[in-house]
C-alpha positions, 0 to 999 in steps of 0.5 A: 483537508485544508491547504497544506503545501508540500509533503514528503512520505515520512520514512524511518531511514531518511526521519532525519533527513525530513526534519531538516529539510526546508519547506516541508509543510506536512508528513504521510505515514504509512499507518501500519507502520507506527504504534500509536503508543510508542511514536517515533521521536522523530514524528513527535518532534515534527508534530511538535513544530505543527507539521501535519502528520496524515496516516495512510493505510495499506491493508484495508482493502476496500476494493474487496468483497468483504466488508472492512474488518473492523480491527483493521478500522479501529486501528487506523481510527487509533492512529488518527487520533493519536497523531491529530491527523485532519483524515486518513488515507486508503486504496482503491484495491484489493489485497485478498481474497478467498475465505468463507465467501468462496469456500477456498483458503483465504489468500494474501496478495501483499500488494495493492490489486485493481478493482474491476470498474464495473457496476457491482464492484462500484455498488461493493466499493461504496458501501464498503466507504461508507462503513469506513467512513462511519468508522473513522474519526475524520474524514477518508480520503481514497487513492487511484492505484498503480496496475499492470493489467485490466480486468476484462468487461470495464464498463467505465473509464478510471475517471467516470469510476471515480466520480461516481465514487466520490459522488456517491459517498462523498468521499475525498480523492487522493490522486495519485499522478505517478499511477495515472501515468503508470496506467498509461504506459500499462494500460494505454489510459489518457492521463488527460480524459481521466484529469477531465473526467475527475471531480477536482473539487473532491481532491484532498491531495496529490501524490508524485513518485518515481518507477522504472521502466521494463520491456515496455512494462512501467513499474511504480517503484516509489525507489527512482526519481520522479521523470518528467512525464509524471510532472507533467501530469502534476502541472495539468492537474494544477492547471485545473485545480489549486490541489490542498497538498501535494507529496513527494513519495519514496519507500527505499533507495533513498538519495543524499539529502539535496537530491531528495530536496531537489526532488521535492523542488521540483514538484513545487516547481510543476505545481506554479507551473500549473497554476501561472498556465491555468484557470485553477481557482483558489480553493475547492469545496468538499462535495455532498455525498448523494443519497444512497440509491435503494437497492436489493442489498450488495451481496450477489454482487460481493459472491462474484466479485469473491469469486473473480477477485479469488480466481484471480489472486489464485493465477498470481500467488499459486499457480492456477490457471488464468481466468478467462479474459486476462492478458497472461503475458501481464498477469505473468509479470504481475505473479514475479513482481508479487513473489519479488515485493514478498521477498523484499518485504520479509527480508525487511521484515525478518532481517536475521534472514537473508544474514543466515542464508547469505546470497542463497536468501532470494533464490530460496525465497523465490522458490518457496514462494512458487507453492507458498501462497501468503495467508497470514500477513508477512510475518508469519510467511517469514516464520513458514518460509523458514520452518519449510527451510530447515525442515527440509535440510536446508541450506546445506551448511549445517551452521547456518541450519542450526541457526535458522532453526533457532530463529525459527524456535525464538519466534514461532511460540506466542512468546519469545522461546527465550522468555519460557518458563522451561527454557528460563529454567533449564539455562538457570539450572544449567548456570548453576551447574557451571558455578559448582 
């Protein structure tokens, strides 16, 4: 990507916000998030004064051991095209796991998992960028994750891993600061070796966000301010690379207007610290990808990495036991911060939700989330969480019984249960009726 200063993540709730803050040279969209043929007013203006929109992808899992879905693909190519993006954005990570590789019932993760750095994950996640990289219509830039534990037997660093990625394949990086420095605090990783073992010249842009800290646990919340160790980070990068852009990250519980600005001052402010204190030359070259090494084909790696990956989601999302080698304190909390993002999620999601239930909606939730796993994306555990509710004669109010079954019954058909044929003419009849 060329040059383009400094970015926010565009976001529903603060849309206005971003349009009248100064100084903001380009936006990054969520690409699931918009439907490329009814954009936001506020995305068409800003692409309308020539800011930069870059759609970035949550749901590709690149990192697992399936090939990309190529419905997944088309649709972040669609939106690429749609919003006159010069890339798109994706993950190092796994988001599920399980199907017919593993002849187990596949799993949703509903969260962005790290992948093992070890030869045959590496081997997978090349080729798994190349089918992207052939798929997309402009360049892929892939971003380093936020992680609470470590998978046991690494055989690289985060740093060593992600050159040979960008070597390899010639992809971009999008480096995110905030998750080097929650790898740090979860992981006890050097910001610094990583910095130094990087390829800067495949940087395509940087990310900052904010988390919080619990019992010595960092959390990469994308929903506090930015603290000072992170930016840190930010200005040791700048001191060794003029990075094309940088953005500022936030998700949910957004600050007034000035303290979003003030955020966004701050990280320019890191940046030119950076660079007065630095070497950082002016620009950087694109890398040429290496040729792909001859090989006996990927697919004895991609079996056991299912199998691992699967193991693994299956300790976290429905209570199996821990695979060998994996600190359980971590996974413990990595299983709670799961069932909370699902909570959080579906209630974004199904908003009538947690309006029916009142302050019974998390616990409820929670608990039905313990022997639940997700299988089919967010919506459809809405649906399920649900149905399992009010089938089981719950909650006790019977109002709110009688309601959470009528959600259930509007949404759970291929079309809306108000829009049916049947139900269109029993409430005609029943009109018709009233008129006599």
């Amino acid at each position: 990507m060329e040059r383009v200063g400094t970015g926010i993540g565009w976001r529903p709730e603060i849309a206005g916000v971003v349009e009248r803050m100064p100084g903001i040279d380009w936006v990054e969209v969520v690409a699931e998030n918009v439907c490329p043929g009814h954009l936001p007013d506020s995305l068409l203006r800003l692409r309308g004064r020539g800011v930069t929109v870059v759609p970035h992808g949550v749901s590709l899992g690149l990192g697992g051991a399936e090939r990309p879905d190529p419905a997944r693909l088309a649709a972040l190519a669609e939106r690429a095209q749609v919003l006159g993006s010069p890339l798109v954005t994706e993950h190092i990570a796994f988001v599920r796991a399980g199907g017919p590789m593993t002849a187990s019932p596949r799993l949703e993760a509903g969260h962005l998992l790290p992948v093992p750095r070890t030869r045959d994950a590496l081997d997978v996640l090349c080729e798994n960028v190349r089918i992207a990289q052939d798929a997309l219509p402009v360049p892929l830039a892939v971003e380093n994750i936020a992680a609470l534990f470590s998978w046991p037997g690494e055989e690289m660093t985060e740093g060593q891993f992600l050159y040979e990625l960008a070597d390899r394949t010639g992809v971009r990086l999008l480096i995110d600061v905030a998750n080097l420095y929650t790898n740090h605090v979860n992981r006890g990783e050097d910001p610094g070796l990583a910095l130094a073992e990087l390829p800067l010249e495949a940087i395509a842009y940087v990310h900052v966000a904010g988390g919080f800290e619990r019992d010595g646990v960092w959390h990469d919340s994308h929903a506090h301010p930015v603290p000072q160790p992170v930016l840190d980070i930010l200005t040791d990068l700048a001191s060794r690379v003029a990075p094309p852009g940088v953005l500022l990250e936030r998700d949910e519980n957004f600050p007034g207007p000035a303290e979003l600005t003030g955020e966004v001052e701050a990280i320019r402010t890191a940046v030119e610290k950076g660079r007065a204190s630095g070497r950082a030359p002016a620009g950087s070259a694109r890398p040429s990808p290496r040729a792909a090494e001859p090989s006996a084909g990927t697919e004895p790696a991609r079996r056991g990495l299912a199998l691992a990956q699967t193991a693994l989601l299956s300790a976290l999302v429905a209570g199996t036991p821990v695979p060998e080698g994996f600190d359980r304190m971590r996974l413990k909390v990595q299983a709670r911060a799961l069932a909370g993002k699902r909570a959080d999620v579906v209630a974004k999601v199904a908003p009538e939700l947690p309006e029916i239930l009142g302050a019974a909606y998390r616990p409820a939730y929670l608990a039905y989330a313990q022997g639940h796993p997700m299988t089919g994306g967010y919506r459809r555990d809405a649906l399920d969480f649900a149905e399992q509710l009010w089938r089981a004669g719950r909650p006790e109010d019977a109002r709110a019984r009688r309601e959470l079954r009528e959600w259930w019954l509007e949404r759970s058909g291929p079309v809306p249960r108000s829009q049916r044929p049947a139900v269109r003419l029993a409430r005609a009849t029943r009109r018709a009726l009233l008129r006599r």
